[in-house]
Each structure stands twice: as C-alpha cells, then as structure tokens.
Z-matrix of the N, CA and C atoms (Angstrom, degrees):
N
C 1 1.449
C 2 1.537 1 110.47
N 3 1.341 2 116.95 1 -24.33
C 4 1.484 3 115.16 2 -153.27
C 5 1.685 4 87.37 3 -99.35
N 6 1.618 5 137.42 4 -21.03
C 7 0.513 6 139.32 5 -143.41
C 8 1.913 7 103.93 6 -104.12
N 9 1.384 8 96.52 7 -44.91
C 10 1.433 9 114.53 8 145.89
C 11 1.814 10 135.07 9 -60.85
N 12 1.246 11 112.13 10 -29.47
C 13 1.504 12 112.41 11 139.26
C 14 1.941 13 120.48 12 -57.90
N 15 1.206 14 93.89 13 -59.43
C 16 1.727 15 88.39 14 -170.31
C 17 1.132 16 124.43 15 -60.82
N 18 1.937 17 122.92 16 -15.09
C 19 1.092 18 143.39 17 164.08
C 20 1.554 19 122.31 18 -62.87
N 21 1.705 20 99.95 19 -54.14
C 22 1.342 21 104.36 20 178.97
C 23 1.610 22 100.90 21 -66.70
N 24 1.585 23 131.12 22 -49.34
C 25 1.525 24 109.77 23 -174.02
C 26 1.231 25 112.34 24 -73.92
N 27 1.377 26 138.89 25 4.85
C 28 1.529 27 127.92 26 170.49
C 29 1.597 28 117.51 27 -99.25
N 30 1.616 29 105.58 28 -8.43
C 31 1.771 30 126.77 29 127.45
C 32 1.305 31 139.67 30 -53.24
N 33 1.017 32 123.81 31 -0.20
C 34 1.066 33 137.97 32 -156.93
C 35 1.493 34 113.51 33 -133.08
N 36 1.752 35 111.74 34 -37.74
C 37 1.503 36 140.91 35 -166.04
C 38 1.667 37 84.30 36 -83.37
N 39 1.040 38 100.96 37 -65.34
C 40 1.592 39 105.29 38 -169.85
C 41 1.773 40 117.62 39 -54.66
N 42 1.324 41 111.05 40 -45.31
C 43 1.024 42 101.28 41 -163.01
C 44 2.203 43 106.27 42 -82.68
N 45 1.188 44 96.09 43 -20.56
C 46 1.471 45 109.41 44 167.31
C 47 1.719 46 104.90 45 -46.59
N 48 1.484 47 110.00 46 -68.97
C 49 1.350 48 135.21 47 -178.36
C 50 1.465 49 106.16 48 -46.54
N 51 1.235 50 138.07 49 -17.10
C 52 1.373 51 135.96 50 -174.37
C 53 1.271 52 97.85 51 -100.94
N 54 1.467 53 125.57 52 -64.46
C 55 1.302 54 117.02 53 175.05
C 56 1.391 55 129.58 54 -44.39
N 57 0.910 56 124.93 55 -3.34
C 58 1.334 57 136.79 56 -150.12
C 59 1.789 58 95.52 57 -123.94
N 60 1.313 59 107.93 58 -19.49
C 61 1.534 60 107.28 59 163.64
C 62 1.198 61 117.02 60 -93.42
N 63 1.090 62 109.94 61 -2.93
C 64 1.850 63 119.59 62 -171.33
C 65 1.254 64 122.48 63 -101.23
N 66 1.478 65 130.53 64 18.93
C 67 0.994 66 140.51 65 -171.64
C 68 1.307 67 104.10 66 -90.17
N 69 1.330 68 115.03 67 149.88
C 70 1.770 69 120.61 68 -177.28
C 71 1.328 70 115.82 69 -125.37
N 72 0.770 71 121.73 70 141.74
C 73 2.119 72 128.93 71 -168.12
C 74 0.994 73 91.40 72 -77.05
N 75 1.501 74 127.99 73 144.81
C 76 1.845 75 135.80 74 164.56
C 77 1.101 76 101.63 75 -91.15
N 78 1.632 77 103.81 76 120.94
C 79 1.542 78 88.45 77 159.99
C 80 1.465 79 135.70 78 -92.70
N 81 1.592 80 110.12 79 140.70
C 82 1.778 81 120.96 80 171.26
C 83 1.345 82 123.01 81 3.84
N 84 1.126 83 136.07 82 80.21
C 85 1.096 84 123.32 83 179.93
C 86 1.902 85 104.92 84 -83.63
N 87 1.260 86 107.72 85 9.95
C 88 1.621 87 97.81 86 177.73
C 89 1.491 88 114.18 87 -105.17
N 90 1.606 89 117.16 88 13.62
C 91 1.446 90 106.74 89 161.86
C 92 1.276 91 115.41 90 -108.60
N 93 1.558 92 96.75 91 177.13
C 94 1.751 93 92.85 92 -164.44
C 95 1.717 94 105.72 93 -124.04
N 96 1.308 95 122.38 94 127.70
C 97 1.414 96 126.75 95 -171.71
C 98 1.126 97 102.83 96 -75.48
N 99 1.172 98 124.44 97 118.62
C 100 1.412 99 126.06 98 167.34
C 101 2.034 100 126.24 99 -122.38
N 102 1.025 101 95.16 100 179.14
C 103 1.463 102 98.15 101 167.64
C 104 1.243 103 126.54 102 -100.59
N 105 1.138 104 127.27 103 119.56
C 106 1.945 105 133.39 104 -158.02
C 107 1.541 106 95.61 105 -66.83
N 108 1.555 107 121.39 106 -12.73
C 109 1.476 108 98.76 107 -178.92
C 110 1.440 109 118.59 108 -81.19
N 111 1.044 110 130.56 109 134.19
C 112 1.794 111 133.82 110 -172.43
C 113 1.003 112 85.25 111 -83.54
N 114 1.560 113 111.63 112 164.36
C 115 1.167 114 135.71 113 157.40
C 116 1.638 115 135.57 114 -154.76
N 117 0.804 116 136.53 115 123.77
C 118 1.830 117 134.54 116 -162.40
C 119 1.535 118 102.39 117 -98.63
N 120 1.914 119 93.08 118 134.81
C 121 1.688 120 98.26 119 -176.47
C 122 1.338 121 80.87 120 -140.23
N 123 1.613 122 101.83 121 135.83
C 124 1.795 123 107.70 122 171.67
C 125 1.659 124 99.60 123 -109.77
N 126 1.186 125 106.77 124 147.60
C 127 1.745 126 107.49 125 -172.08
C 128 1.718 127 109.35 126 162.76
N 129 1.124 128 126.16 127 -160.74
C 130 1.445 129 121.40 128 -163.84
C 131 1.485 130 106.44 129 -133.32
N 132 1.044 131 103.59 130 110.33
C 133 2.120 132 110.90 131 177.26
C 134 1.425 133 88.96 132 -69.27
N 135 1.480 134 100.20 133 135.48
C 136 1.126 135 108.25 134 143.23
C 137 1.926 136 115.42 135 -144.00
N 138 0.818 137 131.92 136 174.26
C 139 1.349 138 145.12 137 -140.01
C 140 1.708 139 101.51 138 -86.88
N 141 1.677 140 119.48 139 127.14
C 142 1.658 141 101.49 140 -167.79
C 143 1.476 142 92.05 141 -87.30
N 144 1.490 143 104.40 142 143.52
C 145 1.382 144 118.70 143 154.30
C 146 1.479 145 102.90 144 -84.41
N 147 1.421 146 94.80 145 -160.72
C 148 1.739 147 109.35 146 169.75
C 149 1.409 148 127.88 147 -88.02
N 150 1.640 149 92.00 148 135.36
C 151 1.523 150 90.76 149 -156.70
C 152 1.768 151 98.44 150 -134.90
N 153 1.096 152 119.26 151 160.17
C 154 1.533 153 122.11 152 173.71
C 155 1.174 154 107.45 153 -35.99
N 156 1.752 155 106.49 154 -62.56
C 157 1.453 156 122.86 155 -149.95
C 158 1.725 157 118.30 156 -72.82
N 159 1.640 158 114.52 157 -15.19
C 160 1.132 159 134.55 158 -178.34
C 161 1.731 160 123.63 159 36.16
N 162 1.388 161 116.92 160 46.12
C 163 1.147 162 118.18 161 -175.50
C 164 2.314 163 95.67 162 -138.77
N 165 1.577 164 100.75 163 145.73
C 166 1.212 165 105.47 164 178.10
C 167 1.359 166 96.68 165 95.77
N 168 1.785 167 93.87 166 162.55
C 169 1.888 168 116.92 167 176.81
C 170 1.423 169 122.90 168 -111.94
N 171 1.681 170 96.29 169 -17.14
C 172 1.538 171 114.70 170 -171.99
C 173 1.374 172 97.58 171 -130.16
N 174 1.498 173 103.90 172 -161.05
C 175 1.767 174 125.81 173 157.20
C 176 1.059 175 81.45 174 -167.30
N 177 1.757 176 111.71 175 159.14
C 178 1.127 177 137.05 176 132.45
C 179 1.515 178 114.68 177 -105.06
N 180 1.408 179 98.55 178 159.12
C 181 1.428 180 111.31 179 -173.81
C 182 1.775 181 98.44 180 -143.84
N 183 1.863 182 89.25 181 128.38
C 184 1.772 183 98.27 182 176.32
C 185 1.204 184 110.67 183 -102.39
N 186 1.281 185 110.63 184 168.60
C 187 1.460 186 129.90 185 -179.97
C 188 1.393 187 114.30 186 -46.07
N 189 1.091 188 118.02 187 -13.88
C 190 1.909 189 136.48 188 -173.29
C 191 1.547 190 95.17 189 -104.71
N 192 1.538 191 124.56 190 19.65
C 193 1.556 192 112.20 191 173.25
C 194 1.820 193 104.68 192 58.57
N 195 1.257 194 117.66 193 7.34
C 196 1.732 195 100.34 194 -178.12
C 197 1.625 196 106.31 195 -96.61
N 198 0.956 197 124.52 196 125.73
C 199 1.520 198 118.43 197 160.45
C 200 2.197 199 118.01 198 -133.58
N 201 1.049 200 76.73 199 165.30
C 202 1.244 201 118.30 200 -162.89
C 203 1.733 202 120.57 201 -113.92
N 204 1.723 203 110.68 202 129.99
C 205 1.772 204 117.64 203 -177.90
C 206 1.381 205 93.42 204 -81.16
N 207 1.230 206 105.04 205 124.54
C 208 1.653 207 118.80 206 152.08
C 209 1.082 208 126.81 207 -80.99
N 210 1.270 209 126.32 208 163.00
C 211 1.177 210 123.73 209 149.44
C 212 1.751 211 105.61 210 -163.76
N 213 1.655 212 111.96 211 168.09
C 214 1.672 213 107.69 212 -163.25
C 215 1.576 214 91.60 213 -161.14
N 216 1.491 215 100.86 214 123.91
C 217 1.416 216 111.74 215 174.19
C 218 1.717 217 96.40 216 -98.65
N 219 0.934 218 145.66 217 -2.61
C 220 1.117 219 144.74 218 157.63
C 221 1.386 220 154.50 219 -85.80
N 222 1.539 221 88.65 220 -42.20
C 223 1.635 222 121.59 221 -178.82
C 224 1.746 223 109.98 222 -107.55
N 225 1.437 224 127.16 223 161.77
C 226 1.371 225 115.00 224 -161.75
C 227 1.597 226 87.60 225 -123.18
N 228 1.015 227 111.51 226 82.34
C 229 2.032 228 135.26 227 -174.13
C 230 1.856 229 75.03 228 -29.58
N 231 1.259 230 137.89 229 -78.34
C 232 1.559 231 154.27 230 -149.01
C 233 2.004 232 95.45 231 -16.67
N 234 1.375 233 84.29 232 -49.96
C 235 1.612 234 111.97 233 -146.64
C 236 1.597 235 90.06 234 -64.26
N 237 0.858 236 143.69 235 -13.76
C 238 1.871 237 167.39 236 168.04
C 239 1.197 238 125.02 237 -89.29
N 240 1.018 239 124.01 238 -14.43
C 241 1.828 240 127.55 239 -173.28
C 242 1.613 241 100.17 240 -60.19
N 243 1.126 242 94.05 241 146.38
C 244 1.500 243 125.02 242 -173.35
C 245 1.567 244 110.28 243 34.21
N 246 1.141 245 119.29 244 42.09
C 247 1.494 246 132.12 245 153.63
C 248 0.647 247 134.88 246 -82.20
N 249 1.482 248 145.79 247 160.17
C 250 1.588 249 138.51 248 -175.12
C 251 1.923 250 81.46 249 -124.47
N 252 1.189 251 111.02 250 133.66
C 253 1.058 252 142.64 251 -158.76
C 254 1.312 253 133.69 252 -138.43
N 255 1.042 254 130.63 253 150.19
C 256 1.855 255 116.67 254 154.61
C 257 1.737 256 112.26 255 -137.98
N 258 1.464 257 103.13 256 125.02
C 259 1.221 258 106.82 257 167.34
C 260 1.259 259 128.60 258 -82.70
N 261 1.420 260 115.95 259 -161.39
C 262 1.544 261 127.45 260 -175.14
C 263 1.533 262 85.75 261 -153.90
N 264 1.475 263 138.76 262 125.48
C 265 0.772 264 132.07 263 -168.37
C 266 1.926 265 96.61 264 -170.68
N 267 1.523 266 91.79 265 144.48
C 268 1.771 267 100.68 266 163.01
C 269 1.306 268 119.94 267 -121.63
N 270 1.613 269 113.43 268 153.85
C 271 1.835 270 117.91 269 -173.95
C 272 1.272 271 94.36 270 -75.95
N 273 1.382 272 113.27 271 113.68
C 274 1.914 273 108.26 272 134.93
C 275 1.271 274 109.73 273 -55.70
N 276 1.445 275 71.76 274 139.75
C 277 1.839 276 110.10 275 -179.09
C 278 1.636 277 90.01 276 -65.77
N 279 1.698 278 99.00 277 163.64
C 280 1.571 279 118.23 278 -178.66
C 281 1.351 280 135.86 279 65.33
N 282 1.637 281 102.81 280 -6.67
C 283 1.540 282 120.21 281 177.03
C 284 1.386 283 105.17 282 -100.47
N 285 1.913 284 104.44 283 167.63
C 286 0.962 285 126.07 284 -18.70
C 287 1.741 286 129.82 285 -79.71
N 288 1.287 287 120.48 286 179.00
C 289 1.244 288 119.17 287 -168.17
C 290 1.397 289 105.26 288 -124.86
N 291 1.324 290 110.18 289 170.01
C 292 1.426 291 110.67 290 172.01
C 293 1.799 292 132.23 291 27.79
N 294 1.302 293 100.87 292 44.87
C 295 1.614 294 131.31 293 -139.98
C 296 1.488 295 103.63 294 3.61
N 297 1.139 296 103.84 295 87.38
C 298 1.209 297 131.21 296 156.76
C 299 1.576 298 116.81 297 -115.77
N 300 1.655 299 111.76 298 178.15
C 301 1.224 300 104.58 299 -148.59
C 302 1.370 301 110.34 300 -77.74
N 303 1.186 302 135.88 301 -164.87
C 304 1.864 303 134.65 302 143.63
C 305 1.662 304 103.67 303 -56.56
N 306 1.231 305 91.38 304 148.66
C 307 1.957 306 104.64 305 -174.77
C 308 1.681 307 93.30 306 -112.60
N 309 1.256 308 96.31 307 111.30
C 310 1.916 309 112.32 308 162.14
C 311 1.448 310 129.67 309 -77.08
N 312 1.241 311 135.97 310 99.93
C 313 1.075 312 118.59 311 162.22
C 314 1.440 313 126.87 312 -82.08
N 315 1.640 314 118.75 313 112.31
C 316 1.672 315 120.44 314 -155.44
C 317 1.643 316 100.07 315 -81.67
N 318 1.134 317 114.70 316 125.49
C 319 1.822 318 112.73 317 159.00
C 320 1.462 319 100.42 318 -92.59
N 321 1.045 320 135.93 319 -20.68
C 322 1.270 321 120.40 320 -139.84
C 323 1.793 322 109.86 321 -146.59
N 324 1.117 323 129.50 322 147.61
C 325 1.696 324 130.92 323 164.40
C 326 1.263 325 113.60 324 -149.94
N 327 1.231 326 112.22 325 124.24
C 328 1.526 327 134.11 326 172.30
C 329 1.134 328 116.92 327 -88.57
C-alpha cells in the first residue's frame, strides 16, 4: 500500500513538473508594428467617428482630399482638432483594411 502511495505521489511530482515547463510568454499586444520610414502630412485632425473600417482615434485630411486613421500613444490627437497641422508620423504595418484608409502612428506635431 505504502508503496502504491509513493508511486502515485511521485506521479503526480512529475507530471506537475512538466507542466510547469510548458508555459508560453504572451506576446504584447500593446505595441504597435510599424514602418521605420517617417513621414510628414500637413492637414486637419479631426476626431474619428464611425466608420466601416474601425481602426484609429483621429484622421487627418490634406488639401488633396486624402486622409488618413491616426492614432498616438504619446501625443493627445484631442489637443489638435480641427487644425491644420503637420505631423511626423509612421504607417502601421498591415493597414489599410476593409478599404479603409492607411493607419498613422503620430510621434510628432508641428
């Protein structure tokens, strides 16, 4: 009996011990892939409503009618509404979607 106890808990030790190697790191879902090339767009943020494409906090829109989803982990886009402006900004990768626009990530406002 005792022998069948020490078996089942050294069943038990082990199989704990494996799981316990099997764990997998999550990755970050709070950074943002982008493209290292900068780029400057002068034009007017204004605030996204609802849109098909559902990505971004802002847009800007240039004098050429083109605009673009923002978004800024840094800067408070708000503080800009209906300005004519120029950013410093890079394309996230994987956009656009659902023909929607190019997705900006802004570092920067001039």
């Amino acid at each position: 009996m005792k022998l069948l106890l020490n078996s089942f808990v050294a069943f038990l030790l082990l199989i704990s011990a494996q799981t316990c190697n099997n764990t997998s790191e999550t990755p970050n879902t709070n950074t943002t892939e982008v493209n290292s090339e900068r780029m400057e767009i002068t034009g007017t943020i204004e605030q996204q409503g609802m849109t098909s494409y559902q990505y971004g906090t802002h847009t800007i829109t240039t004098a050429d009618d083109e605009y673009y989803a923002l978004k800024s982990e840094a800067i408070e886009l708000d503080d800009y509404l209906n300005e004519e402006v120029t950013i410093v900004a890079e394309k996230i990768e994987g956009y656009p979607l659902s023909g929607g626009p190019d997705y900006l990530l802004v570092l920067e406002v001039k």
